[in-house]
Residue frames relative to the residue before (quaternion, step in Angstrom):
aa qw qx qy qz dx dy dz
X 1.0000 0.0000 0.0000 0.0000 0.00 0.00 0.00
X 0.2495 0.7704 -0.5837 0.0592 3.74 -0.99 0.30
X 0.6983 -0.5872 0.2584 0.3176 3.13 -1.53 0.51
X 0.4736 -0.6572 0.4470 0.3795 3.51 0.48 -0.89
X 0.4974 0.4705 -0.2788 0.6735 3.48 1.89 0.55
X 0.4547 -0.7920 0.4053 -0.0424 2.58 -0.55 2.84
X 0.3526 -0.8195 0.4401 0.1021 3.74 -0.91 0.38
X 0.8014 -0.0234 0.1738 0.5718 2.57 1.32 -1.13
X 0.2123 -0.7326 0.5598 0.3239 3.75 -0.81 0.32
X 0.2126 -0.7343 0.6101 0.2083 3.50 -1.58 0.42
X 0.0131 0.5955 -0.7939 -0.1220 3.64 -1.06 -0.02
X 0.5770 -0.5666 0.5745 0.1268 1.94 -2.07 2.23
X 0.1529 -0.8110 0.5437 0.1529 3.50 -1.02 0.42
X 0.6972 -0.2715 0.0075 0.6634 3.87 1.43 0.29
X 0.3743 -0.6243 0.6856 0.0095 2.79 -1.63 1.78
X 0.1409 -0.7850 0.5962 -0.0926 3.23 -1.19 1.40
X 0.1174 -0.8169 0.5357 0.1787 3.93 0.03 1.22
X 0.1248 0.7589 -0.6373 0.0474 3.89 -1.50 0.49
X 0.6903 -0.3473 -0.1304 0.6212 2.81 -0.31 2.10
X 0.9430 0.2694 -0.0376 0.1915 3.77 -0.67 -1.07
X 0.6075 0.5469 -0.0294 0.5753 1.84 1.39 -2.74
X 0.2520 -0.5474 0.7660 0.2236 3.22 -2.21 0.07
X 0.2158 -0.6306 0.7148 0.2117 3.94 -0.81 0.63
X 0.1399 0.7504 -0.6225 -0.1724 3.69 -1.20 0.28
X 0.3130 -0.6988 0.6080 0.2100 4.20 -1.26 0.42
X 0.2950 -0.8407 0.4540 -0.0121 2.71 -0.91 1.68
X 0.1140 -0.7733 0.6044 0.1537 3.83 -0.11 0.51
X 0.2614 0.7409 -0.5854 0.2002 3.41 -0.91 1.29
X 0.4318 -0.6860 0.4623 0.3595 3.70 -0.97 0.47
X 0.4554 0.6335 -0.4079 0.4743 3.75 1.12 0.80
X 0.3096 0.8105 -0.4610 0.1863 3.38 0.87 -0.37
X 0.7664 0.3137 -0.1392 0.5430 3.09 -0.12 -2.30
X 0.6806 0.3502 -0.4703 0.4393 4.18 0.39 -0.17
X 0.5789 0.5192 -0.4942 0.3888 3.93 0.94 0.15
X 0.3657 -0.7021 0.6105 0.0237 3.70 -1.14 0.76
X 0.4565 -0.7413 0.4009 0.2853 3.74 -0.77 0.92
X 0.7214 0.3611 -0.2757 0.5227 3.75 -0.41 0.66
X 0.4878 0.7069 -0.4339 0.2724 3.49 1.44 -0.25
X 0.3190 -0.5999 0.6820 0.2707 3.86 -0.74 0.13
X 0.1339 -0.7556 0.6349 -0.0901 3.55 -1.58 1.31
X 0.4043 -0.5994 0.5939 0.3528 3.52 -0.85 0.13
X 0.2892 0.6808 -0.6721 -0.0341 3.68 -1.05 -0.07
X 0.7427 -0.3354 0.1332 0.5641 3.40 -0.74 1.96
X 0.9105 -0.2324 -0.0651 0.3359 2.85 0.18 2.09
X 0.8771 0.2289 -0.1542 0.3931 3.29 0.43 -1.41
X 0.3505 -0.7413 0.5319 0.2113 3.47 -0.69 0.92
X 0.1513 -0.7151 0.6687 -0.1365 2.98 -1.28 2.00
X 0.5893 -0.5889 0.5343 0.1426 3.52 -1.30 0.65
X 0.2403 -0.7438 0.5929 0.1935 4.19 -0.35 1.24
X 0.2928 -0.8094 0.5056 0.0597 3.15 -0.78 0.69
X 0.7037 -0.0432 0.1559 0.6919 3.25 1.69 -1.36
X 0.1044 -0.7804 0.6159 0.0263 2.98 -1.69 0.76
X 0.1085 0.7740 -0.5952 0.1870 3.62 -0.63 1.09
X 0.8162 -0.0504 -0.1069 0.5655 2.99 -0.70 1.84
X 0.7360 -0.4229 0.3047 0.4320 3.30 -1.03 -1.11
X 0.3987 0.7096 -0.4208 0.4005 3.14 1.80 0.99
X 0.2466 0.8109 -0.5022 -0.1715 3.83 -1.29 -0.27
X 0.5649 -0.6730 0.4274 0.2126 3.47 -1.06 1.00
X 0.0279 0.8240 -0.5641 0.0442 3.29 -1.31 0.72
X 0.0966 -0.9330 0.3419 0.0577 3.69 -0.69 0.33
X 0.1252 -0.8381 0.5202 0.1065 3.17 0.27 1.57
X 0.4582 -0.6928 0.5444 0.1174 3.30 -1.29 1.31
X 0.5802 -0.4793 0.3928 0.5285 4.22 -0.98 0.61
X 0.7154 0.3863 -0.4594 0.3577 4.05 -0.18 -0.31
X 0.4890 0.6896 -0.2900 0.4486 3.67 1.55 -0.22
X 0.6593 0.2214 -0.0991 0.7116 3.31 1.09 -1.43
X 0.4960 0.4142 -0.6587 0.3854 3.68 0.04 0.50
X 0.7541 0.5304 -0.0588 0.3827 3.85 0.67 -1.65
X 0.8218 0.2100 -0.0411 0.5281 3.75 1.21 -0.64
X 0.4943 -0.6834 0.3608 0.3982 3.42 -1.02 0.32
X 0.2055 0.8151 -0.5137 0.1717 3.89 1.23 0.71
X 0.6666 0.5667 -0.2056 0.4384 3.41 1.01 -1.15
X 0.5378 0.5319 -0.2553 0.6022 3.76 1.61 -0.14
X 0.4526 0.7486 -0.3382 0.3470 3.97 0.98 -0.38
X 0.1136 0.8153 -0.5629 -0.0740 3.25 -0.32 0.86
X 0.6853 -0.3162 0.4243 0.5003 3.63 -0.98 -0.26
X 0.9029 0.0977 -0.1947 0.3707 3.72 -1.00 1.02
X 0.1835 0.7071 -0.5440 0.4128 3.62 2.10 0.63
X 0.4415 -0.5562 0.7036 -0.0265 2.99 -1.90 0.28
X 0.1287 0.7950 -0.5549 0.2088 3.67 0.28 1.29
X 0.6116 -0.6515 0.4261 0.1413 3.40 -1.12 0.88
X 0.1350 -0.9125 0.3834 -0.0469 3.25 -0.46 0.72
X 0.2897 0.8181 -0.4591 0.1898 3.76 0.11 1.25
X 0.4039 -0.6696 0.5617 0.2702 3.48 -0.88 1.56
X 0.4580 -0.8316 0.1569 0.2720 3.05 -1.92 -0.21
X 0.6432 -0.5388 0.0413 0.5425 3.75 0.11 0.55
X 0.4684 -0.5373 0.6774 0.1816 3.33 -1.52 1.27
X 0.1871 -0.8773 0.4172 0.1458 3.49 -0.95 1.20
X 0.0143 0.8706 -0.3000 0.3896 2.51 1.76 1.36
X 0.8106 0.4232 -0.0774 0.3972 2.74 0.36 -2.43
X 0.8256 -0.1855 0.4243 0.3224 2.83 -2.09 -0.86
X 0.0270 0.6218 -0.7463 -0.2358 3.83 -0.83 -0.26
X 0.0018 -0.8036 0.5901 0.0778 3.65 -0.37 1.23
X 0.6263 0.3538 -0.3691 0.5885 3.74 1.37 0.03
X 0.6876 -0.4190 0.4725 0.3583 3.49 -0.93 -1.20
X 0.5940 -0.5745 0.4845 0.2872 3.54 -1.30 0.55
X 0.1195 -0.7295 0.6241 -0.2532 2.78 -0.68 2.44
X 0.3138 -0.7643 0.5193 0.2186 3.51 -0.74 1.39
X 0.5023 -0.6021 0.4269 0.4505 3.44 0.86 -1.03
X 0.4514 0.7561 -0.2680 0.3908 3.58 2.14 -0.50
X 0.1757 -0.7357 0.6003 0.2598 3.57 -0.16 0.52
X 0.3453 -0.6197 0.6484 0.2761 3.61 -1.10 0.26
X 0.8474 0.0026 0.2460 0.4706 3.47 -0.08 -1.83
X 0.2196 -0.5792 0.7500 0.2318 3.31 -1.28 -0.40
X 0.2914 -0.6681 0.6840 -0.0303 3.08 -1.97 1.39
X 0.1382 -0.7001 0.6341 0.2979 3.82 -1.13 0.04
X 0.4401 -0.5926 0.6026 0.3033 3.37 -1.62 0.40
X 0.2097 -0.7648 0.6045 0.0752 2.98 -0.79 1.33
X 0.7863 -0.2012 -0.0154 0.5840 4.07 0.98 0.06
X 0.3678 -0.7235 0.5838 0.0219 3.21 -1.46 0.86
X 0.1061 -0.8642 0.4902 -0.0410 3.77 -0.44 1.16
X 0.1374 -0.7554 0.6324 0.1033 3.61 -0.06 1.15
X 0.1516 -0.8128 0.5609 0.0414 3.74 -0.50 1.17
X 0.4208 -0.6452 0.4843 0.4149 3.90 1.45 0.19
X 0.8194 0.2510 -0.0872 0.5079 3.38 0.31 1.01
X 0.8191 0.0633 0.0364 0.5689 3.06 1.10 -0.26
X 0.0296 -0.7607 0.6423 0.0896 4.20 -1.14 -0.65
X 0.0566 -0.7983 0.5978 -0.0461 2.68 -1.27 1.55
X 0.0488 -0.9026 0.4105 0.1203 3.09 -0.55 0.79
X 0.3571 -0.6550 0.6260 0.2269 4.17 -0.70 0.21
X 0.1895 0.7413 -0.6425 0.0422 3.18 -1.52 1.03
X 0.1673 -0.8555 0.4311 0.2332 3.68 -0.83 0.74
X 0.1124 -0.8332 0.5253 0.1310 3.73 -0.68 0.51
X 0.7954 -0.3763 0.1956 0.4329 3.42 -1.37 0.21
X 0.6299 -0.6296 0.3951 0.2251 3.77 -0.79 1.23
X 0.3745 0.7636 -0.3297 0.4099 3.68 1.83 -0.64
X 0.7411 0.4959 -0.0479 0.4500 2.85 0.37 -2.02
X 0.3511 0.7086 -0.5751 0.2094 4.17 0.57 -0.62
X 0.6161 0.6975 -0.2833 0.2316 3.12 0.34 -1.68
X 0.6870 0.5335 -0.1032 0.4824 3.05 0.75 -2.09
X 0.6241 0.6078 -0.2728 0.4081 4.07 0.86 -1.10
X 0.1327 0.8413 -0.5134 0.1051 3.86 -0.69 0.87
X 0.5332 -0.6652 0.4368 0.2869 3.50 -0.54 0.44
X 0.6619 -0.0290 0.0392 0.7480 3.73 -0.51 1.42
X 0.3544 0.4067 -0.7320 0.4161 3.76 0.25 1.43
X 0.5193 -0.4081 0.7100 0.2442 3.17 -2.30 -0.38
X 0.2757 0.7557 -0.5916 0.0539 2.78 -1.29 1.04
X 0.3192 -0.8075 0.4545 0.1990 3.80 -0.41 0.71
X 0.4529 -0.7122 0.4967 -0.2022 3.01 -1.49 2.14
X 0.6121 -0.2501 0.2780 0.6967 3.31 0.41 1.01
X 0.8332 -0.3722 0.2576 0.3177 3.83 0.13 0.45
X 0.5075 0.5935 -0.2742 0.5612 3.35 1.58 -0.52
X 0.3131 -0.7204 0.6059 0.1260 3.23 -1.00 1.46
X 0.0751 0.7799 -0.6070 0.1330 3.76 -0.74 1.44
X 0.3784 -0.7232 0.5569 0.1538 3.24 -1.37 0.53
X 0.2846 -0.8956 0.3372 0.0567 3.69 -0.60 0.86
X 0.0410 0.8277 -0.5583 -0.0381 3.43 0.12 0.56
X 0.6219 0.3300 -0.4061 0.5826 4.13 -1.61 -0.08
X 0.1663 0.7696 -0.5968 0.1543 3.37 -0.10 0.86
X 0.3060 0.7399 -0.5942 -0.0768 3.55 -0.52 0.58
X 0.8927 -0.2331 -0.0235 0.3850 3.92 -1.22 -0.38
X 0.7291 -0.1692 -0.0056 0.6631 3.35 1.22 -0.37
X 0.4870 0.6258 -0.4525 0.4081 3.46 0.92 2.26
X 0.1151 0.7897 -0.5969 -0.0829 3.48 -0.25 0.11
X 0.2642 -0.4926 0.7850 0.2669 3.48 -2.35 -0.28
X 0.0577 -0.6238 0.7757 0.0761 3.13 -1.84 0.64
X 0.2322 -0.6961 0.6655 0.1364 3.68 -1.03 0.85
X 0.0542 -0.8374 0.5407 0.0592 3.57 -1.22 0.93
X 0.4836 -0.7162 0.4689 0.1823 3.19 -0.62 0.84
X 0.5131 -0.6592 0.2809 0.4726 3.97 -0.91 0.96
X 0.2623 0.6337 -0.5596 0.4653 4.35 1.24 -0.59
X 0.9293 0.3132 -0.1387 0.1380 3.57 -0.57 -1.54
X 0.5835 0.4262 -0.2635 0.6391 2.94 1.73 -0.44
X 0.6031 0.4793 -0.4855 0.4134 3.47 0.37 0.19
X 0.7714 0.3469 -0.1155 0.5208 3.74 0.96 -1.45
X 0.6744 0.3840 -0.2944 0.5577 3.66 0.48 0.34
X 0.5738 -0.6000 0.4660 0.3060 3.50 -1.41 0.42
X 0.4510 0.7154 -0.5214 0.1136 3.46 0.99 -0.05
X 0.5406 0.6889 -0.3398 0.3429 3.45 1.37 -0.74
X 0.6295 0.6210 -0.2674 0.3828 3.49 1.38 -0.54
X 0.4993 0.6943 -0.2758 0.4389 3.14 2.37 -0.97
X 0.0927 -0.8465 0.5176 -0.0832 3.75 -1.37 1.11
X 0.5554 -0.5270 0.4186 0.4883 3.65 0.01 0.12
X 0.7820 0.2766 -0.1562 0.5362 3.71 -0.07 0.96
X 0.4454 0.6847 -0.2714 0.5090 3.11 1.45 -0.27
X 0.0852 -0.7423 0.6343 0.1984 3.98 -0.32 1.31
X 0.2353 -0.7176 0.6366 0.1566 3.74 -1.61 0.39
X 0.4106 -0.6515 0.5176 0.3729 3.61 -0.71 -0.08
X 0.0172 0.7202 -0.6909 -0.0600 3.89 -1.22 0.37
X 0.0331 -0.6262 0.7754 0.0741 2.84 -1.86 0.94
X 0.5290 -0.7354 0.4059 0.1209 3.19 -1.17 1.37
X 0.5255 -0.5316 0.4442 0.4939 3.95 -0.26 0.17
X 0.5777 -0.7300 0.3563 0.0806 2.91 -1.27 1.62
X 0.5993 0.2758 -0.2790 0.6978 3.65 1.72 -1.02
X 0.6466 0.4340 -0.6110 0.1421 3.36 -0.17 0.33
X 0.4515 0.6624 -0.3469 0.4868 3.58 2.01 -0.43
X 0.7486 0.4449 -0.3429 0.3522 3.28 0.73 -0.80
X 0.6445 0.6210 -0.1816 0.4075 3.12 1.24 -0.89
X 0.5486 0.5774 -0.2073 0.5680 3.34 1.65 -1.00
X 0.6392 0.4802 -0.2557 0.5436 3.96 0.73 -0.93
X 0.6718 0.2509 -0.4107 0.5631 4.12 0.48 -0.75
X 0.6311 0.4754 -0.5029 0.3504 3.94 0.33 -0.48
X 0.7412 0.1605 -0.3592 0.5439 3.97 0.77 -0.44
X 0.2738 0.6337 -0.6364 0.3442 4.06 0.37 0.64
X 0.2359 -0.5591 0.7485 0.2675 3.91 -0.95 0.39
């Protein structure tokens, strides 16, 4: 489980294909605090450390991973988000993030507003349902809030905090992102079409 409030950036340092799977090394200043068997966010989808060397760690997204996210698009020196998981201790300063990608969206445009960045992205018409004004929704892993909502459009406004500490800055028109949709609204959405 986690929050959707990024820690850290990683660059992928080398993607490694075997049969299906993609293996990918992660360069990040988390490492030595990451632990083998631990479950991570990475722009969203929660993947499983395998290894740790230095200030490196390994991961492996499996073919339903790269069927479902934009992992399979990684190249050596991307920028991938990065979020441990929540201490139920803490805060929940974003929003209840499984780690499950749903879909992938493209940016269709990107607005530097001097002060800010908005950006527009459209995703599969399926998924409308799930989409709400001033909902939550997770961005590559980044908990954001959407507004200009239409059937299978949104806008997300970012603030300079986020675009500095998250990969969104890397985001471009054409650029695919991962999304996971708000978790009670799926649930809620499934007893409303349940007979």
């Amino acid at each position: 489980m986690f929050t959707g409030i990024i820690e850290s950036l990683g660059k992928i340092h080398a993607v490694e294909v075997q049969g299906t799977n993609k293996t990918f090394w992660i360069e990040s200043p988390l490492a030595q605090q990451l632990s083998i068997d631990q479950s991570i966010s990475h722009n969203g989808a929660c993947l499983t450390v395998e290894e740790i060397k230095d200030t490196l760690h390994r991961v492996t997204a499996i073919e339903e991973t790269l069927k479902k996210t934009n992992l399979g698009d990684w190249q050596a020196g991307d920028l991938v988000n990065l979020e441990r998981c929540l201490v139920m201790n803490g805060r929940l300063d974003g929003h209840i993030v499984q780690g499950h990608v749903d879909t992938t969206a493209v940016c269709l445009q990107r607005r530097d507003l001097d002060g800010s960045w908005e950006y527009r992205f459209e995703f599969p018409k399926k998924f409308s349902h799930l989409v709400i004004e001033k909902g939550s929704i997770s961005v590559n892993g980044t908990s954001l809030t959407i507004f200009n909502v239409k059937r299978s459009k949104f806008d997300i406004a970012v603030i300079p905090y986020t675009y500095d500490h998250t990969n969104i800055q890397s985001v471009v028109p054409g650029s695919r992102v991962n999304l996971e949709f708000d978790m009670i609204g799926k649930y809620v959405s499934r007893m409303v079409k349940t007979p």
